[in-house]
C-alpha positions in Angstrom: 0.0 0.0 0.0 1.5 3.3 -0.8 0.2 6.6 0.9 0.7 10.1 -1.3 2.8 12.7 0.3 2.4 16.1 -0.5 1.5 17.2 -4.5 0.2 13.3 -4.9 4.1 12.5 -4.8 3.9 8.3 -3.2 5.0 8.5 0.3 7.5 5.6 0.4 9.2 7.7 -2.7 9.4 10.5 -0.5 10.7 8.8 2.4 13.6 7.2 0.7 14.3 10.7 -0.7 14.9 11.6 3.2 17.1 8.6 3.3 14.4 5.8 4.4 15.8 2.6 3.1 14.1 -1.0 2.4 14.3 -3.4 5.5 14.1 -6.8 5.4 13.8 -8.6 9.2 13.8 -12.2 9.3 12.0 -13.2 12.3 12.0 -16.7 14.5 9.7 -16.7 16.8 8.5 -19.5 19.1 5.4 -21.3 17.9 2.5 -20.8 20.7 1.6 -24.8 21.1 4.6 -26.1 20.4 6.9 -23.5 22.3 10.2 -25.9 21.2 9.5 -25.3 17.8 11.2 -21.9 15.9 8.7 -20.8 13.0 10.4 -18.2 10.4 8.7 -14.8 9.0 10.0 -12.8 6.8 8.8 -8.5 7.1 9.8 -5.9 4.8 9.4 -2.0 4.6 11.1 1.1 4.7 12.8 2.1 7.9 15.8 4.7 8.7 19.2 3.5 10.2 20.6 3.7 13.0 17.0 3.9 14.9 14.8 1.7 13.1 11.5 3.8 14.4 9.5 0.7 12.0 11.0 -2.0 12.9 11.0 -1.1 17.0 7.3 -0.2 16.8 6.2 -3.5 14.5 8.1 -5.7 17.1 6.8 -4.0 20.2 3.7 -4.7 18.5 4.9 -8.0 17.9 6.0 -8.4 21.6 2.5 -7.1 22.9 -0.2 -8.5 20.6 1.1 -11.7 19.3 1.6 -15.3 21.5 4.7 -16.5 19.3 7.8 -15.5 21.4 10.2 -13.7 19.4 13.8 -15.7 19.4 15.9 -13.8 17.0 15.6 -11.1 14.4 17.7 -10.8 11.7 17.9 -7.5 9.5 19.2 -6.6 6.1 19.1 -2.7 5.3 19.7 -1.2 2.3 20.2 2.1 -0.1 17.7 1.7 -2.9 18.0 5.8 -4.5 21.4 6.7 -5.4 22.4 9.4 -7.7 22.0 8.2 -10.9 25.8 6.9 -12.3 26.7 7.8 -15.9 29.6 7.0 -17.9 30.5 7.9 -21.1 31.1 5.4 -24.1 35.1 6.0 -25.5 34.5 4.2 -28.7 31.7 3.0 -30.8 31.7 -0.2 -33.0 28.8 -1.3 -35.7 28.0 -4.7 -37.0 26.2 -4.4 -40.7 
C-alpha cells in the first residue's frame, strides 16, 4: 500500500528521498503450542538506520499483541536511490 505525500508525490518515494531505506527482518519466533518449535517470517518496509523507528514499533507490536515469542531477528538494510551513475562510451563499434 503506498500513501501520497504532499502534491500526490507516493509517500515511500518521498521517504527514501529523506534517506528511508528498504528493511528486510527475518523473524524466529516461538510457535505458541509447540513453544520448542522456531517458526520463520520474513517482514519488509522502509525504515531509517541507525534507529529503526518501523521495525522497533512492529516488534513491540509483535512483543504485545502476538503469543509467538520472538527468538531472533535478523535484518538486512539497504540504499535503494542513489544518484544516478553515468559514464561515457570511448569508442563505438557497428556490426552491418
Amino acid at each position: 500500500m503506498h500513501d501520497d505525500g504532499p502534491h500526490g508525490v507516493d509517500g515511500d518515494f518521498v521517504r527514501q528521498m529523506q534517506d528511508w531505506r528498504p528493511l528486510i527482518a527475518n523473524i524466529l519466533y516461538h510457535m505458541p503450542d509447540h513453544p520448542h518449535v522456531l517458526q520463520s517470517f520474513t517482514w519488509q518496509t522502509l525504515d531509517k538506520a541507525p534507529r529503526f523507528p518501523r521495525l522497533i514499533r512492529f516488534l513491540d507490536f509483535w512483543s504485545h499483541s502476538i503469543d509467538g515469542m520472538l527468538h531472533s531477528v535478523r535484518i538486512m538494510h539497504g540504499a535503494s536511490i542513489r544518484p544516478a551513475e553515468y559514464r561515457f562510451v570511448d569508442h563505438e563499434l557497428r556490426l552491418n
